[in-house]
N, CA, C and O of each residue as an XYZ file, in Angstrom:
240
protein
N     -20.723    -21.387    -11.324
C     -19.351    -20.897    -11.209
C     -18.897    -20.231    -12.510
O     -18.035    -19.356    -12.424
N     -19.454    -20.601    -13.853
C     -19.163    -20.034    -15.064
C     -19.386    -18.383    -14.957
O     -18.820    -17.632    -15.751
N     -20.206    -17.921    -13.970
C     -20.515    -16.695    -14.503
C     -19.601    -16.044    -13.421
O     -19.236    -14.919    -13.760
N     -19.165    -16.426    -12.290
C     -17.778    -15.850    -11.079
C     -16.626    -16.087    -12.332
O     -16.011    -15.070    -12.653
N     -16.404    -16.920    -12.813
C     -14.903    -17.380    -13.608
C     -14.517    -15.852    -14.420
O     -13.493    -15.169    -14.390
N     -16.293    -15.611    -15.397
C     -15.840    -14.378    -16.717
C     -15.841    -13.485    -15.342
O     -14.652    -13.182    -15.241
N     -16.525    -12.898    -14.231
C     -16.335    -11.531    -13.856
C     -14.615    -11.538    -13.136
O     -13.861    -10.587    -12.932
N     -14.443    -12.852    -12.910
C     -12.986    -12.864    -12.403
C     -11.809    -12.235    -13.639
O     -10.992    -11.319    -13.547
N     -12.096    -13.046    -14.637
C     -11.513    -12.606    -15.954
C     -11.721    -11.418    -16.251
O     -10.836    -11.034    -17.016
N     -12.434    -10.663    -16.032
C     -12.784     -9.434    -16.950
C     -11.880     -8.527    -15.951
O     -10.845     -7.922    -16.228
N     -12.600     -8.610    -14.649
C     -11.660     -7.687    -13.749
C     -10.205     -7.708    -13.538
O      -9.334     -6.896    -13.228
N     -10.283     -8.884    -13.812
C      -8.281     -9.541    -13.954
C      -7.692     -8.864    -15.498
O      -6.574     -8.351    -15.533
N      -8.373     -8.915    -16.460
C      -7.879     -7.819    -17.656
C      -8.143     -6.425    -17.159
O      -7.185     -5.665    -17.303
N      -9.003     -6.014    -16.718
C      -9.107     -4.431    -16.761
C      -7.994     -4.074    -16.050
O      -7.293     -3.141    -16.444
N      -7.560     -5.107    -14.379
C      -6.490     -4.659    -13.709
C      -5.297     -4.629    -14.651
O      -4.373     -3.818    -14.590
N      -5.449     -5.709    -15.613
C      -4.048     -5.567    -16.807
C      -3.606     -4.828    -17.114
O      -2.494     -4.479    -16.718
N      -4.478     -4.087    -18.207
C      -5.042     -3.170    -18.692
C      -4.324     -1.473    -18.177
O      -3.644     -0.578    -18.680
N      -4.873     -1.729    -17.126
C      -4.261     -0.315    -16.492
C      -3.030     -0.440    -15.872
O      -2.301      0.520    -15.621
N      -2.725     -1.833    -15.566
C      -1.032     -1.693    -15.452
C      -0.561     -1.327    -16.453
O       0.438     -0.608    -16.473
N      -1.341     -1.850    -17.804
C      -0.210     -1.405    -18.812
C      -0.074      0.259    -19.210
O       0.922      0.954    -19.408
N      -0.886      0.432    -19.225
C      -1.900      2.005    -19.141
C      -0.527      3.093    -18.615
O      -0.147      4.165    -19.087
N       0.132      2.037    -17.093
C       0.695      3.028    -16.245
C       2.206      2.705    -16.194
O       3.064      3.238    -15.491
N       2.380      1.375    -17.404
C       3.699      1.417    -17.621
C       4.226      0.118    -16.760
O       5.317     -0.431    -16.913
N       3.438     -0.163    -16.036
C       3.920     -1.748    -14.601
C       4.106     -2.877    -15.595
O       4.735     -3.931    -15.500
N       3.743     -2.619    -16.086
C       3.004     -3.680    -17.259
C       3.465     -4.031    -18.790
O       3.150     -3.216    -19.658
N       4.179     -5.175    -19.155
C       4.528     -5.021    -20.617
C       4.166     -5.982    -21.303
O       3.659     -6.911    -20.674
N       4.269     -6.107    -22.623
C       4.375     -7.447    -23.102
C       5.485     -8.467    -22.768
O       5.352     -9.690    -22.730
N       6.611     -7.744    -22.532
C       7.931     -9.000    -22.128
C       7.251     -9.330    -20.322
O       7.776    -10.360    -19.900
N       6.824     -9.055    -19.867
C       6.567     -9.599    -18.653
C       5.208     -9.715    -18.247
O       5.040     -9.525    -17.042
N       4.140     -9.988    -18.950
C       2.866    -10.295    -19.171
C       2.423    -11.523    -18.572
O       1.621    -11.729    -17.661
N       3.265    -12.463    -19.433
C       3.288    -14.216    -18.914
C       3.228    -14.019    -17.534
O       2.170    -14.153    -16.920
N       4.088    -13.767    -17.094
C       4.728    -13.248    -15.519
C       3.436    -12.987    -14.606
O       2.841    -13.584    -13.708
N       3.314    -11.759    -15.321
C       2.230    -11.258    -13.702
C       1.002    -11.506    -14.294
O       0.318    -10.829    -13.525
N       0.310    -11.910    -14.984
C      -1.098    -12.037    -15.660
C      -1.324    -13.078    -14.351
O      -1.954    -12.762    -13.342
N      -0.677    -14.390    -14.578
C      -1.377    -15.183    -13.204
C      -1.564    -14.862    -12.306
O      -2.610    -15.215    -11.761
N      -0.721    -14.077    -11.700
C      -0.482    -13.579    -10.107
C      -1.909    -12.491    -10.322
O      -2.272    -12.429     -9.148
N      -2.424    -12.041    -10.727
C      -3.138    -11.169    -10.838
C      -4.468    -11.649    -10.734
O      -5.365    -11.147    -10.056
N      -4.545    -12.829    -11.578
C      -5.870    -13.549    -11.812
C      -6.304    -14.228    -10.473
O      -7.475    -14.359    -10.118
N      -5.276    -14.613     -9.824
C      -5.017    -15.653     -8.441
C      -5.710    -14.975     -7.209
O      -6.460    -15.488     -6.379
N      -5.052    -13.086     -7.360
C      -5.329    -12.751     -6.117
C      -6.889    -12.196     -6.865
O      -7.805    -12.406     -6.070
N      -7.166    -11.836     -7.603
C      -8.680    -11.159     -7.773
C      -9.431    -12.719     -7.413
O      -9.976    -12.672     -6.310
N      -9.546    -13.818     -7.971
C     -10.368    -15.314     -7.616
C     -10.200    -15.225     -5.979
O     -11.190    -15.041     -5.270
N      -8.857    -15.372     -5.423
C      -9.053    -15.016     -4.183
C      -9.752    -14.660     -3.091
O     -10.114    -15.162     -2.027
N      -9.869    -13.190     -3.932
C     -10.591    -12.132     -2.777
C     -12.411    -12.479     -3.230
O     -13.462    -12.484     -2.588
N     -12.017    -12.748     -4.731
C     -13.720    -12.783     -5.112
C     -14.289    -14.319     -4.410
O     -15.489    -14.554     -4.551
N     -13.633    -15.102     -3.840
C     -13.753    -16.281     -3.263
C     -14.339    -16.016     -1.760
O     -15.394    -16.082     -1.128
N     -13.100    -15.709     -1.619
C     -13.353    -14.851      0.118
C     -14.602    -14.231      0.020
O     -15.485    -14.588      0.800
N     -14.801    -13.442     -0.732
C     -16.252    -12.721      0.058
C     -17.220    -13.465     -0.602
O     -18.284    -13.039     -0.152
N     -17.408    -14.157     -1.248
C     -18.506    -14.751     -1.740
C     -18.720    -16.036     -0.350
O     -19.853    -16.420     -0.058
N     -17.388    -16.606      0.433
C     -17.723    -17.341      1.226
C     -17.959    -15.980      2.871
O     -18.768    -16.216      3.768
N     -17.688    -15.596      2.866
C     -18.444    -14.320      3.654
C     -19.573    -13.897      4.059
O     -20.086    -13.496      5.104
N     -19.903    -14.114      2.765
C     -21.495    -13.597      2.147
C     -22.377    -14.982      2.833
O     -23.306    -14.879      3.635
N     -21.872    -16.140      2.339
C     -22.732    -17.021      2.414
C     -22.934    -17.362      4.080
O     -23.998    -17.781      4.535
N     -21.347    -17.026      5.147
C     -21.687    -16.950      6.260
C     -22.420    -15.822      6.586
O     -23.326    -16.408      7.178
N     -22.629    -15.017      6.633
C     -23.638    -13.842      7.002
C     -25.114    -14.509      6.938
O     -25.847    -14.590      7.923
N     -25.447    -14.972      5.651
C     -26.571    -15.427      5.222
C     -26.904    -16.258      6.163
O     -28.085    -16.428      6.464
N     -25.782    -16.972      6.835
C     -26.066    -18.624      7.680
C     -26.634    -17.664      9.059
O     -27.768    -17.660      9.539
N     -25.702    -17.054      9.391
C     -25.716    -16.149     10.533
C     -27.035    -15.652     10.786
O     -27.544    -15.710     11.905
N     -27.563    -15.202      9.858
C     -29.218    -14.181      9.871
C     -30.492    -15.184     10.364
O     -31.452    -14.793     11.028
N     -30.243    -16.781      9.811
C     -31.014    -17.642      9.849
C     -31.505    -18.680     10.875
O     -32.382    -19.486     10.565
């Protein structure tokens, strides 16, 4: 799970990143949406990783 956690993290900054890039994004409201951000990328990266593993079941 250590190595899902950093690609969760990394992609959860880059999305930062370019909010801030585009102005969505500040330091006064950082605290704010940084979680919400991290939550839904683990999410989705959750979801398809359990996806994946049904497919796999499926083939077998």
């Amino acid at each position: 799970m250590e190595k899902l956690e950093r690609e969760i993290m990394q992609v959860s900054k880059e999305i930062a990143v370019k909010f801030i890039e585009s102005q969505r994004l500040s330091p006064s409201n950082f605290e704010e949406i940084f979680p919400s951000i991290y939550r839904v990328v683990m999410d989705t990266a959750l979801k398809g990783r359990e996806r994946l593993e049904e497919e796999e079941g499926d083939e077998q």
